[in-house]
Structures are given as structure tokens and as C-alpha cells.
PAZAPA-4460 file (N, C-alpha, C; in steps of 0.05 Angstrom, whole numbers, plus 32768, in hexadecimal, padded with zeros to 4 digits):
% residues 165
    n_x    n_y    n_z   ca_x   ca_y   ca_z    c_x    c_y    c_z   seq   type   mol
   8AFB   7831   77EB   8AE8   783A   77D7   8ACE   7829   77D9     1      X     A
   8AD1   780C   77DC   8AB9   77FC   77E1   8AA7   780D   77F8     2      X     A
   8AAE   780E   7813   8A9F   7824   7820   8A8C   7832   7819     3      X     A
   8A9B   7845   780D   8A8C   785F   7804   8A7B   7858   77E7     4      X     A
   8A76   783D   77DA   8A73   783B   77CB   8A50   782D   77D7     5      X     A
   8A54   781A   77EC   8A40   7818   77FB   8A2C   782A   780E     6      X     A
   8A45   783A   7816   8A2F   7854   7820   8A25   7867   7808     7      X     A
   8A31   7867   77FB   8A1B   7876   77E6   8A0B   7868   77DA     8      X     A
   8A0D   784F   77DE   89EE   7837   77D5   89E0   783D   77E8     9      X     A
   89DF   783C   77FD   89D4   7842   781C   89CA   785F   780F    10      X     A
   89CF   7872   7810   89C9   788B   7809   89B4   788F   77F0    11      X     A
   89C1   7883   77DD   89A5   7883   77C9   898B   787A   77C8    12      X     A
   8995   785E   77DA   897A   784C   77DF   8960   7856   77F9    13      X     A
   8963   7874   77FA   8960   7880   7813   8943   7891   7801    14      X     A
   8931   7894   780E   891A   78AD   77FE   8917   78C8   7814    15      X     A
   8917   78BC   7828   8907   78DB   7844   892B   78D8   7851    16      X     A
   8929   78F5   7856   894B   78F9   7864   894C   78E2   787D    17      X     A
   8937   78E6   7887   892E   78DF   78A6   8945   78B7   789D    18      X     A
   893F   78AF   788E   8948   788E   788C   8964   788F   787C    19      X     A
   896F   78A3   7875   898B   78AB   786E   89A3   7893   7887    20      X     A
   89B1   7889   786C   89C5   7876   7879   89D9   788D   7885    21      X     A
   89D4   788E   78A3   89EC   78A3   78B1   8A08   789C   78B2    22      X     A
   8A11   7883   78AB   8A2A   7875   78AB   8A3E   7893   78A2    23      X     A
   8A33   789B   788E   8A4C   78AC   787F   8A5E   7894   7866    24      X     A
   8A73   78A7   7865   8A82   7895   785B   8A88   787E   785F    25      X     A
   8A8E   7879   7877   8A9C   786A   7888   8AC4   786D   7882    26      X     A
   8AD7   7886   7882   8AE0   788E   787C   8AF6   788F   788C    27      X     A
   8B0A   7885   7890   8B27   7883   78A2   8B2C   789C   78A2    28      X     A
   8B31   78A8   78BF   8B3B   78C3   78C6   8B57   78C1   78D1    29      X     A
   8B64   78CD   78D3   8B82   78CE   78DA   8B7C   78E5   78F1    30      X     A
   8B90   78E7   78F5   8B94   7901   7908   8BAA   790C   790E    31      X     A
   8BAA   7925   790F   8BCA   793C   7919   8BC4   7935   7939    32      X     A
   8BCE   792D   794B   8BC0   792B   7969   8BCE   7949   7971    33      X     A
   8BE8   795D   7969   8BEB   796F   7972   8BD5   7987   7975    34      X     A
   8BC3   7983   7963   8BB0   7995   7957   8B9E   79A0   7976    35      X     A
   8B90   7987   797D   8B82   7991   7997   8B6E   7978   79A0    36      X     A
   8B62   7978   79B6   8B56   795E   79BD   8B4D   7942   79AA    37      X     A
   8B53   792D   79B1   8B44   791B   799D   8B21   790B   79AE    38      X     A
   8B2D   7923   79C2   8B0D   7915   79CC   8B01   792D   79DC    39      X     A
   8AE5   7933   79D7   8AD8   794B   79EC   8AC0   794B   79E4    40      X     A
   8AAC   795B   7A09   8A94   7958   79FF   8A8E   7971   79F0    41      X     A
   8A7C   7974   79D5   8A6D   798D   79C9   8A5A   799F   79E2    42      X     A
   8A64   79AE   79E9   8A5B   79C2   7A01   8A42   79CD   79F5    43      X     A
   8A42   79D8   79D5   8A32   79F1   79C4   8A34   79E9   79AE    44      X     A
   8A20   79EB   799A   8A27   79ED   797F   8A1E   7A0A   797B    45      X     A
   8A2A   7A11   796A   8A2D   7A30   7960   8A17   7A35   7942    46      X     A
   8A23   7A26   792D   8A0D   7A1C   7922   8A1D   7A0C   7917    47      X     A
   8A10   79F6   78FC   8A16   79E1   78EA   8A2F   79D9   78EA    48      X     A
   8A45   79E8   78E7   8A5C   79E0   78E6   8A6F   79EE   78F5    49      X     A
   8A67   79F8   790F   8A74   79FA   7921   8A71   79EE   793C    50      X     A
   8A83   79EE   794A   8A7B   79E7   796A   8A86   79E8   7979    51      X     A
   8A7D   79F4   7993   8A93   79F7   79AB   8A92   79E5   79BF    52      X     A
   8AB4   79DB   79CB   8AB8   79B8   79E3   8AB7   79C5   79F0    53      X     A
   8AB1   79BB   7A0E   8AB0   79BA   7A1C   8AD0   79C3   7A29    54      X     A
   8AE4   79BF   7A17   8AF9   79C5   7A18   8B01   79E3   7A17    55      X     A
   8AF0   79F9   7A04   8AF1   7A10   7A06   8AF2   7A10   79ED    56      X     A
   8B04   79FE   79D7   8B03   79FF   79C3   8AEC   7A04   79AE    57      X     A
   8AEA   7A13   7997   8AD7   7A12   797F   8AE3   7A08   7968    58      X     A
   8AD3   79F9   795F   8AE7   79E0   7948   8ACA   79E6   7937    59      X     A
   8AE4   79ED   791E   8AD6   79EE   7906   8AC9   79D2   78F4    60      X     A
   8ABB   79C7   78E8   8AB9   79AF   78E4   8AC8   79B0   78C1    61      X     A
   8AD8   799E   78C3   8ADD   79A1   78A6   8AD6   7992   788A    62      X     A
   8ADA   79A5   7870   8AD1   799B   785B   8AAB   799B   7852    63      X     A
   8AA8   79A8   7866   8A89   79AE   7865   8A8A   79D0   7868    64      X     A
   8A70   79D9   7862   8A60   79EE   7863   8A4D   79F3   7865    65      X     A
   8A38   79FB   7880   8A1B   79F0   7880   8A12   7A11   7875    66      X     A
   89F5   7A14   7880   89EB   7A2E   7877   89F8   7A3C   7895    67      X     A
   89F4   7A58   788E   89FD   7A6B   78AB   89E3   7A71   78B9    68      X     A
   89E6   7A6A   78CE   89D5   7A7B   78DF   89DA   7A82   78F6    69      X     A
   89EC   7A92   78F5   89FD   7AA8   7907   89F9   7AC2   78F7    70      X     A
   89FB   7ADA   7914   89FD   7AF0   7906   89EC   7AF7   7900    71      X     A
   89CE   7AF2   78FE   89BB   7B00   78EA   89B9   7AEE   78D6    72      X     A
   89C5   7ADB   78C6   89B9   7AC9   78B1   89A9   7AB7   78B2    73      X     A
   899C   7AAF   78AA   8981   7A9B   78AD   8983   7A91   7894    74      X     A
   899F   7A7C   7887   8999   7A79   786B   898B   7A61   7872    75      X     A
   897C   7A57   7858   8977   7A32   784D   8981   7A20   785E    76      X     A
   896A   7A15   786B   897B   79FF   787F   8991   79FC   7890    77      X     A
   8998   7A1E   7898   89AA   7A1B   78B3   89A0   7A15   78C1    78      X     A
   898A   7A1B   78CF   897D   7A0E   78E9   897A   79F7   78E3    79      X     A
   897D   79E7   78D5   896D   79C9   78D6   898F   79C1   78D6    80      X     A
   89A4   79C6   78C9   89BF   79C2   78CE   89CE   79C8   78EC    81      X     A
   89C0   79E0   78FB   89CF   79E5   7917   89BA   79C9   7920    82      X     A
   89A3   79C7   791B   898E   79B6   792E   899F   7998   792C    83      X     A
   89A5   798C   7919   89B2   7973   7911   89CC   7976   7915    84      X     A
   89DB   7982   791D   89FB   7986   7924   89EF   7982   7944    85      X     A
   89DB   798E   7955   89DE   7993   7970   89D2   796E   796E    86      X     A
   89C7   7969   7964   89B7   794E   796D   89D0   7938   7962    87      X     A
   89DE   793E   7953   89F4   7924   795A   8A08   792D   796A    88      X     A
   8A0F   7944   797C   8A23   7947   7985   8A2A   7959   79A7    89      X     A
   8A0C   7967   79A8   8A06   796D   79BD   8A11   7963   79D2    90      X     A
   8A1D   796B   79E4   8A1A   7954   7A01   8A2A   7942   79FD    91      X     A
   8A38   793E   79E6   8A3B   791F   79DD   8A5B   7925   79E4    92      X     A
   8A69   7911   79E7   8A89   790A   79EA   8A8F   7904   79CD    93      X     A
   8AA4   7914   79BE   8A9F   7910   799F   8AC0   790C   799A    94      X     A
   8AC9   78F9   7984   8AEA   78F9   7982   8AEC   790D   796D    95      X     A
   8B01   791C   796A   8B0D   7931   7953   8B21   7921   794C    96      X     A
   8B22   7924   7930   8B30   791F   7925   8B44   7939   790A    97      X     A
   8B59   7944   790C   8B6D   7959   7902   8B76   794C   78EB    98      X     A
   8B78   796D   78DA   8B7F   7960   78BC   8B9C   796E   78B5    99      X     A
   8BA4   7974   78A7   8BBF   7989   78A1   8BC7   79A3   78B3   100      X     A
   8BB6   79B5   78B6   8BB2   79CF   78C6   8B98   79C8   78DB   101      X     A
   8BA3   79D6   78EB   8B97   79D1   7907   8B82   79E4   790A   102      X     A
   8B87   79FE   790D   8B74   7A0F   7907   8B70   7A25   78F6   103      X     A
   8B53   7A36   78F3   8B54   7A42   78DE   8B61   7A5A   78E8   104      X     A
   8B61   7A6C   78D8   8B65   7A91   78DA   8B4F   7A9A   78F3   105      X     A
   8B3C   7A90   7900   8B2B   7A92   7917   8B37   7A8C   7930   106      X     A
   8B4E   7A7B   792A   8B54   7A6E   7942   8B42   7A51   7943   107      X     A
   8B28   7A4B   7937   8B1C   7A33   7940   8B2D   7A14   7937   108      X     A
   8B2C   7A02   7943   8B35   79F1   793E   8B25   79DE   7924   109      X     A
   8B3D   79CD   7910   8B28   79C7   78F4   8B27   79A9   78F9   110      X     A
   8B12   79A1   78FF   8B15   797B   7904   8AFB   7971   78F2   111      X     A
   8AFF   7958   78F2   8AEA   794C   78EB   8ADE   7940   7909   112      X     A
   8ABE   793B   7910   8ABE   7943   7921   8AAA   791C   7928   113      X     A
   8AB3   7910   7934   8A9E   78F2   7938   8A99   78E8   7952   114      X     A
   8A7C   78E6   794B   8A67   78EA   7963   8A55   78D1   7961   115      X     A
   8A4C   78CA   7978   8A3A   78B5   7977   8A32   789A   795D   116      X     A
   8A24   78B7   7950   8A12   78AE   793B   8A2C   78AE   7923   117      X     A
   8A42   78B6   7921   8A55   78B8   7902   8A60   78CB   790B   118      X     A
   8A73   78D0   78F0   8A7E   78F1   78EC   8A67   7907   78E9   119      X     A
   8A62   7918   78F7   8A51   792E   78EB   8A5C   793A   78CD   120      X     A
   8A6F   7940   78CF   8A75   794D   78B7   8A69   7936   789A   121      X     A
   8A70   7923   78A5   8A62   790F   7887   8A46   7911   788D   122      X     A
   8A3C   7911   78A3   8A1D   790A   78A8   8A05   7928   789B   123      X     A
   8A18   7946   78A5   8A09   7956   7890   8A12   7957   787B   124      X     A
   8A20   7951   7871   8A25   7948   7853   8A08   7930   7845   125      X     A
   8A05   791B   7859   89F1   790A   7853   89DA   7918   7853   126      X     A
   89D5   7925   7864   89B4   7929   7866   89B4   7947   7854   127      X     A
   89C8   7952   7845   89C0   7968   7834   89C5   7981   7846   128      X     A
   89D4   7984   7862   89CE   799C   786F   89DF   79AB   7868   129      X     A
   89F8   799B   785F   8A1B   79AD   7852   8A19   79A2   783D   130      X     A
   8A33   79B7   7831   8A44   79B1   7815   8A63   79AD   781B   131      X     A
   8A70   79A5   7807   8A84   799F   7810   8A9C   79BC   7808   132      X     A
   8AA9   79BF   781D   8AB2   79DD   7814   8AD5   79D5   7821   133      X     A
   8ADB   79CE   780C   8AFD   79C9   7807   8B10   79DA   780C   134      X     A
   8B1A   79DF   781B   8B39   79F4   7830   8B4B   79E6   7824   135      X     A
   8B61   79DD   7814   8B75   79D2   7819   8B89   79E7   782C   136      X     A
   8B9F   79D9   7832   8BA7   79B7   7838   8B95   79A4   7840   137      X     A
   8B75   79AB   784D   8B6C   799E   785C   8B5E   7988   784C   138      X     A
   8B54   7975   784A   8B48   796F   7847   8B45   7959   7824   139      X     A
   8B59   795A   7821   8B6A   794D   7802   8B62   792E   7804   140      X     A
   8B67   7923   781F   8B63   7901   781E   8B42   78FE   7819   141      X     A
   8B30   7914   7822   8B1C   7906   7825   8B08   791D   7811   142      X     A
   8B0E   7930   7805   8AF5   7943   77EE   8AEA   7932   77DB   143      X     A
   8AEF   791D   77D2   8AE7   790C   77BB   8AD5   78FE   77C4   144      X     A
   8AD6   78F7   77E0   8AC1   78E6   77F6   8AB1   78F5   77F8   145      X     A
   8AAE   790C   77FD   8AA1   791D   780F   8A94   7927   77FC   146      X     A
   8AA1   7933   77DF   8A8E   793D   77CC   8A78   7923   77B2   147      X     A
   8A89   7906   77C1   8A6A   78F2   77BA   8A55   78F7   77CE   148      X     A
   8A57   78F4   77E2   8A46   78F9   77F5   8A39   7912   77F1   149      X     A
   8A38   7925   77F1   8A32   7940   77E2   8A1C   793D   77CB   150      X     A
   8A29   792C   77B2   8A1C   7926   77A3   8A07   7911   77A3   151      X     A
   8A02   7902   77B7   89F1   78F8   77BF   89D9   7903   77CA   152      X     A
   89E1   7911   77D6   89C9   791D   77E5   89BC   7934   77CC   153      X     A
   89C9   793D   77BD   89C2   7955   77AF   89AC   7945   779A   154      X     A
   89B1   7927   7795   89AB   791C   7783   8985   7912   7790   155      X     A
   8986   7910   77AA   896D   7907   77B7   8968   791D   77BF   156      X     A
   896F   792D   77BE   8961   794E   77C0   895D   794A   77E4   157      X     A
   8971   7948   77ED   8970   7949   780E   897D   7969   7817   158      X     A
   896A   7962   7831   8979   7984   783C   8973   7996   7828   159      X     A
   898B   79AA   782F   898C   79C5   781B   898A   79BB   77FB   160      X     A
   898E   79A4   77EF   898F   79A6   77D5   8970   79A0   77CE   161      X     A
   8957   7998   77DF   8937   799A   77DB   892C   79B1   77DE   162      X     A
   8939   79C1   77F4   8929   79D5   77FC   8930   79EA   77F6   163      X     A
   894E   79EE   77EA   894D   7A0A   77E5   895E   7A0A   77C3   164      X     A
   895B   7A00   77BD   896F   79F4   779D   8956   79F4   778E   165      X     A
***
């Protein structure tokens, strides 16, 4: 709890997204290793909270929900969410980490997904590009984390909670 108690000091003490503490939580991940790779490079991002390895796989990111922009939608800050998902993860060799259920009703695989710079899934959570959008079983150790973080950002009016709220 100290952690997350510091990264959301880090987070408040922040004014322009651009100087946002990317740490995240700093948040212990476990892992199902049956689920599917714990290491691969991001081949594509699809948008915000999707992405396809290099593996063939598409892994859903979990506990988040960015805007859609697939299909014809153009909501609030999906592009600036696919743009910041491809720029921490692009190209990049990224570890997955599996939570209860492996994949969704799509077939995609559900991980938390950590790359270079952090977990993405906490990092659009930081900069305002997602919300936190709770599946159980998935995701029980860490919604309380994830929805301070949430509230953080909503609170500095980052991302979607400045521009389209």
C-alpha cells in the first residue's frame, strides 16, 4: 500500500500529462504461466487496449478500457490511447503477465501487459487514456489499485477526463 500511496503522490504532484509519474502502481503481478507467453515482441497494436505478438496472439489488456477506434468509431481520445499504447510497446519485447481466465469469449488472450517504460495497463490508466473496467474473476487483487489510479487522473483532468468529461 505504501507504493501506491507514493505513486499517487507522484501523480498528483504532476500538472501537464507529458511529466506524469509513469511508474504506475508499482504493483506485484503473479502469473497463470499456462495461459500463454510470458515474453513477446508487440507485432501491432490494434487500438488502446489491444495488441497483437509477434506470436500470432491478440491479448486483451486487462482491467482497463480505452476509447474504441475500430470499426468506424472515433470516440474521445482513442487515437491518442492507440498512439500511447504503440509508443510504449511497439517493437518492444514486453512480459505478460495472466490473471484467473486466460482468455476472453474472442479467443484474445487477458494479461497485464509490461513494457519498457511500466505496465501499460497502469500507465493509461495514469495519463487518463482508460478507465478501469472490472471482468471478474479477473482482476480482484488489483481493482482497488487500479480504480486509485483512475481517480487520479480524473482528479487532474488528464486524458479523456479534460477533454471530453
Amino acid at each position: 500500500m505504501h507504493r501506491l500511496s507514493v505513486a499517487l503522490l507522484a501523480l498528483f504532484s504532476c500538472t501537464a500529462p507529458e511529466t506524469v509519474d509513469t511508474t504506475g502502481a508499482g504493483l506485484d503481478y503473479s502469473s497463470n504461466p499456462d495461459c500463454g507467453p510470458a515474453e513477446a515482441v508487440v507485432e501491432h497494436v490494434i487500438d488502446g487496449d489491444t495488441l497483437r505478438l509477434e506470436t500470432d496472439d491478440t491479448v486483451r489488456l486487462l482491467l482497463i478500457d480505452t476509447p474504441e477506434t475500430t470499426k468506424g468509431k472515433h470516440e474521445c481520445t482513442g487515437a491518442e490511447a492507440t498512439d500511447y499504447t504503440a509508443e510504449l510497446g511497439l517493437g518492444q519485447t514486453v512480459n505478460l503477465y495472466y490473471d484467473a481466465e486466460c482468455r476472453d469469449r474472442y479467443g484474445r488472450l487477458l494479461a497485464y501487459v509490461e513494457g519498457p517504460d511500466g505496465v501499460v495497463n497502469e500507465l493509461l490508466l495514469a495519463r487518463g487514456y482508460a478507465e478501469v473496467l472490472h471482468i471478474p474473476p479477473n482482476g480482484a487483487e488489483h481493482v482497488e489499485d487500479y480504480q486509485a489510479i483512475e481517480s487520479a487522473a480524473q482528479s487532474a483532468r488528464r486524458g479523456r477526463w479534460g477533454a471530453c468529461h
